[in-house]
VONUBA-964569 format. One record per residue (C-alpha): residue in three letters; residue number from 1; x, y, z. Coordinates in steps of 0.05 Angstrom, whole numbers, plus 5000, padded with zeros to 4 digits. Example, Ala and Ser with C-alpha at 12.3 -4.5 7.8 and 13.67 -1.06 7.14 Angstrom:
2
{r ala&k 1&px 5246&py 4910&pz 5156}
{r ser&k 2&px 5273&py 4979&pz 5143}
END
This chain:
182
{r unk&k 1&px 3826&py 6618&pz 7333}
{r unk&k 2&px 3860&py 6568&pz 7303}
{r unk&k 3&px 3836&py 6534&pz 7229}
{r unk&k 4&px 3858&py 6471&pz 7207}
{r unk&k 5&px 3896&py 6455&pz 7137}
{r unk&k 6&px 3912&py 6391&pz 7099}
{r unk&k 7&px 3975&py 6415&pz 7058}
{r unk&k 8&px 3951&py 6464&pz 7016}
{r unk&k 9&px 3877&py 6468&pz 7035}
{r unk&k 10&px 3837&py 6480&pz 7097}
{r unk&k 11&px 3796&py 6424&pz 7125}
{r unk&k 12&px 3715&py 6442&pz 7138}
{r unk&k 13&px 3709&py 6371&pz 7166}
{r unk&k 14&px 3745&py 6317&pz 7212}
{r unk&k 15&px 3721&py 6250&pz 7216}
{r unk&k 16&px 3766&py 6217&pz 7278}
{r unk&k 17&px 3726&py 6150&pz 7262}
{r unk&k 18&px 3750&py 6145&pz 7189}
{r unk&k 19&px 3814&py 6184&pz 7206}
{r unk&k 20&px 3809&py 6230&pz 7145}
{r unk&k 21&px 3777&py 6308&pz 7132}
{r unk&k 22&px 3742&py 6339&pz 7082}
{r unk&k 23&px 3770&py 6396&pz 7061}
{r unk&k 24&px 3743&py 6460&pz 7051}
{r unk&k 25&px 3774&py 6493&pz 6999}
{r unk&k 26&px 3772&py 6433&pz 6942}
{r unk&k 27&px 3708&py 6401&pz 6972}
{r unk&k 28&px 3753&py 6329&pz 6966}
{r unk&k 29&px 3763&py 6285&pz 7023}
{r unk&k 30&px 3836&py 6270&pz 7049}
{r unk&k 31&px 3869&py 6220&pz 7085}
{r unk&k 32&px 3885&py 6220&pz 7157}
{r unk&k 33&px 3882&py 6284&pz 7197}
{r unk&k 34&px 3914&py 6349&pz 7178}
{r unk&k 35&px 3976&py 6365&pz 7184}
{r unk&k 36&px 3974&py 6438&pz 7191}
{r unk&k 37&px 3935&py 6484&pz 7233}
{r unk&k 38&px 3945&py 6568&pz 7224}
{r unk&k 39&px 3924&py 6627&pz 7257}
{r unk&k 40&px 3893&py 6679&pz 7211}
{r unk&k 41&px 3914&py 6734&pz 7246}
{r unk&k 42&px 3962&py 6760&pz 7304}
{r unk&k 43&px 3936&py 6753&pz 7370}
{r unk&k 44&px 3933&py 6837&pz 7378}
{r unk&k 45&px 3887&py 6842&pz 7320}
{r unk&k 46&px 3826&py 6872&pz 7316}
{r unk&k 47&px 3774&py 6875&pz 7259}
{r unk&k 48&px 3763&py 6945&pz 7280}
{r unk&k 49&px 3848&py 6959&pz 7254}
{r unk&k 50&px 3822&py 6939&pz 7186}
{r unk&k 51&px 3786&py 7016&pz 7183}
{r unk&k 52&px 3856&py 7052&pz 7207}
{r unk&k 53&px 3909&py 7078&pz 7155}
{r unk&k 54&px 3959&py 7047&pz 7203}
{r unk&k 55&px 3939&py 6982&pz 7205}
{r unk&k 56&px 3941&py 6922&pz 7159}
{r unk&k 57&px 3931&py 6858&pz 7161}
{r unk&k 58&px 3947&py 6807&pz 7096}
{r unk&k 59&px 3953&py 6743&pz 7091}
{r unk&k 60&px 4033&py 6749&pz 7105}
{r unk&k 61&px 4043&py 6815&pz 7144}
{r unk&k 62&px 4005&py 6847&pz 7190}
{r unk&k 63&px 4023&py 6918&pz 7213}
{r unk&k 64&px 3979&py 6942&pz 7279}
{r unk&k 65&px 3975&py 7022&pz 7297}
{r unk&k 66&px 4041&py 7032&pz 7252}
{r unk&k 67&px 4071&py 7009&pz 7317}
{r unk&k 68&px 4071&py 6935&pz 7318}
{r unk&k 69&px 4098&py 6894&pz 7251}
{r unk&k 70&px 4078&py 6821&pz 7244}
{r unk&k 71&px 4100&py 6761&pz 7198}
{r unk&k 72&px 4065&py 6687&pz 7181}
{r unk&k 73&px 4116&py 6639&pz 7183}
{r unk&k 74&px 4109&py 6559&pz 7198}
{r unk&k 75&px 4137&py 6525&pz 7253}
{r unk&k 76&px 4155&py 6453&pz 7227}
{r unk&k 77&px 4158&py 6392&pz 7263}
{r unk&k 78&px 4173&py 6328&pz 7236}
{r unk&k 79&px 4123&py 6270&pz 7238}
{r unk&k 80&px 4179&py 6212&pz 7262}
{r unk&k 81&px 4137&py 6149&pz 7241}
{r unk&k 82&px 4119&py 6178&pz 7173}
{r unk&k 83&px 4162&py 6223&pz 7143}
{r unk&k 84&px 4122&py 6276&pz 7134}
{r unk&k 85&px 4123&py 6344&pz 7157}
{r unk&k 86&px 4073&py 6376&pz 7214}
{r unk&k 87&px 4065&py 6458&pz 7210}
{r unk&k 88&px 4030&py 6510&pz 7258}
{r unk&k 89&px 4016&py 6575&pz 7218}
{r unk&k 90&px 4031&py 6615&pz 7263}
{r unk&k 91&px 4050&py 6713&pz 7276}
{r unk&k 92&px 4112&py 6732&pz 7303}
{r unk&k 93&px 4126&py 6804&pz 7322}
{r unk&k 94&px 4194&py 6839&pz 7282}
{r unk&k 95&px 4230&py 6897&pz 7303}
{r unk&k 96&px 4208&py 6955&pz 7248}
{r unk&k 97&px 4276&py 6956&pz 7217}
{r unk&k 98&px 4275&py 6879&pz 7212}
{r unk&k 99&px 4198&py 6880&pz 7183}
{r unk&k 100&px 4224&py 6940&pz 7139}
{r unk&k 101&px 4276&py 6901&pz 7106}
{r unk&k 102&px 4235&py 6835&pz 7100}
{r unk&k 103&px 4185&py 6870&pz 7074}
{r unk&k 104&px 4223&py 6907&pz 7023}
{r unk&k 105&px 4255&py 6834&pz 7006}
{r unk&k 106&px 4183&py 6793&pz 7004}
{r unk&k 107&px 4188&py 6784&pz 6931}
{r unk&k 108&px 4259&py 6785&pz 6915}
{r unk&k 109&px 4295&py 6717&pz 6906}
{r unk&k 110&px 4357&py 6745&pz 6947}
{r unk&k 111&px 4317&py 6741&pz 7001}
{r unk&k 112&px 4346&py 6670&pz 7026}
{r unk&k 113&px 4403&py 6700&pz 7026}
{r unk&k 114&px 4376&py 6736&pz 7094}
{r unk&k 115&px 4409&py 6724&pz 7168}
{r unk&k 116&px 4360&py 6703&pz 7204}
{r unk&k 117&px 4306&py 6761&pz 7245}
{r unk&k 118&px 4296&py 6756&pz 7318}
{r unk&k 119&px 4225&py 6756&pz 7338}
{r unk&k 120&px 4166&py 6732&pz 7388}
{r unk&k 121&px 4115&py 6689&pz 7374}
{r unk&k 122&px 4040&py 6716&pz 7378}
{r unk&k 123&px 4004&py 6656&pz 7358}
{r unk&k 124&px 3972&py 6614&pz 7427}
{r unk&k 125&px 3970&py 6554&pz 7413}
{r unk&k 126&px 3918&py 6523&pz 7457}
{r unk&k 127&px 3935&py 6451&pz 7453}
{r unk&k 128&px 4002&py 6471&pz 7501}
{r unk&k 129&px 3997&py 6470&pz 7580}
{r unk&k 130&px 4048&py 6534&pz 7574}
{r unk&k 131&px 4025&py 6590&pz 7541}
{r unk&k 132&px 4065&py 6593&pz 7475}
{r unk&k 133&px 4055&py 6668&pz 7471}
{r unk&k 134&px 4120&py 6697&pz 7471}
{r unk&k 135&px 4165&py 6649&pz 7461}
{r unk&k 136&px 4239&py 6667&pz 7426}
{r unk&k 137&px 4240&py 6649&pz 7357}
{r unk&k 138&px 4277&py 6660&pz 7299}
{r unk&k 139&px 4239&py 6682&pz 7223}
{r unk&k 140&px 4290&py 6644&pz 7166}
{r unk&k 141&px 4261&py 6670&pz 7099}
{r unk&k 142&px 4258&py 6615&pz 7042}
{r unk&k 143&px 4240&py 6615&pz 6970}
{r unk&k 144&px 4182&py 6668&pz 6941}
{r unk&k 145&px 4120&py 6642&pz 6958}
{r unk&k 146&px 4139&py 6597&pz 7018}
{r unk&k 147&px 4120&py 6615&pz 7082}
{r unk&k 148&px 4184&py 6630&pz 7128}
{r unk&k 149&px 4208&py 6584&pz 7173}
{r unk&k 150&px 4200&py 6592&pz 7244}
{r unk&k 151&px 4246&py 6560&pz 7295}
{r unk&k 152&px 4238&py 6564&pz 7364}
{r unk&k 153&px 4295&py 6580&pz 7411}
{r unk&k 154&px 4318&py 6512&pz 7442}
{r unk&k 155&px 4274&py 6511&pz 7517}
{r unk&k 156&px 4247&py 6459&pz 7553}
{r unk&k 157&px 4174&py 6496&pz 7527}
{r unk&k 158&px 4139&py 6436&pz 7504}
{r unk&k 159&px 4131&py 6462&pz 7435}
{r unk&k 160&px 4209&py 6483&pz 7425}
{r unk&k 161&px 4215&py 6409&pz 7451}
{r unk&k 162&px 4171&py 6385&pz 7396}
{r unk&k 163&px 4200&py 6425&pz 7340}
{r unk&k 164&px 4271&py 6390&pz 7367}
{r unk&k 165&px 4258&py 6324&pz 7370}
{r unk&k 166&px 4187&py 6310&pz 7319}
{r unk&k 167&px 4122&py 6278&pz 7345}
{r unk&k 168&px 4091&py 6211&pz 7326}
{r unk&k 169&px 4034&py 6201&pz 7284}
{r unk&k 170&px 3987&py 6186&pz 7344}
{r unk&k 171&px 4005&py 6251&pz 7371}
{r unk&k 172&px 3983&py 6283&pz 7304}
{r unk&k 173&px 3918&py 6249&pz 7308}
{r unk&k 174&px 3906&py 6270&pz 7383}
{r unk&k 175&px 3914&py 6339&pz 7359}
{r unk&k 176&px 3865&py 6336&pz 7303}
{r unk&k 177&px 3814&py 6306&pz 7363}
{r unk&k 178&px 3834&py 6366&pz 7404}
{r unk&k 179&px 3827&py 6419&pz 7360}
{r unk&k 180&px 3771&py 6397&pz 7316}
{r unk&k 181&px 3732&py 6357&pz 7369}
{r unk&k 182&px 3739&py 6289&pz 7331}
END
């Protein structure tokens, strides 16, 4: 499932005629479509994980069967014609030692300071005519409170592609009619 965001809130409503949303968390209406859409979860999880002591999912990290370790980062693409920035919310899967240390880091400034962790992403992104699930990435920690960024390994995977090179503003809007059925 994937839910749609304006910047910092999450759209309950798309109106492809007006080409703006309403969004849900401030109730105010916003111009144009959104320009993020996030997972909530991993695509492993289960509600049922939320009753285990070895599982836990937040809205960062996500730890399945104390086997499987999970970060929300944001794949960025830049929005050519505008300027602005487009973002999928999406899991990728760390190695424990590498969701150890990140997780031991997650609220310490020196965390920027981190080489980049290998990881796969977990997040399918329906709008894609490959499957996105499993793709190479690479989790670059930022700032407290931001989100990591996520970049793709460079493929022909129309989503690396994407990432690479930015998408038009029509191609934002087509998404917002895909996804929210405007």
């Amino acid at each position: 499932m994937l839910c749609a965001r304006s910047p910092a809130h999450t759209p309950a409503h798309h109106d492809a005629a007006a080409d703006g949303h309403t969004c849900a968390c401030c109730a105010e209406r916003h111009e144009g479509p959104p320009l993020s859409y996030g997972s909530p979860a991993p695509t492993g999880w289960k509600p049922r994980y939320a009753r285990r002591r070895d599982s836990e999912l937040t809205p960062d990290q996500c730890v399945i069967k104390g086997r499987e370790f999970y970060v929300h980062g944001l794949i960025e693409i830049p929005v050519r014609d505008t300027g602005e920035t487009f973002s999928w919310g999406v899991w990728v899967s760390l190695s424990e030692p590498n969701f150890a240390r990140a997780h031991d880091l997650w609220e310490d400034p020196a965390r920027e300071q981190e080489p980049p962790y290998f990881g796969w992403l977990v997040t399918e992104l329906p709008v894609y005519p490959q499957s996105t699930l499993l793709l190479k990435t690479h989790v670059l920690t930022r700032a407290v409170g931001l989100r990591p960024l996520i970049e793709l390994e460079p493929t022909d995977h129309p989503l690396a592609v994407e990432q690479r090179e930015g998408i038009t503003a029509e191609r934002v809007r087509a998404l917002a009619d895909q996804l929210l059925g405007g």
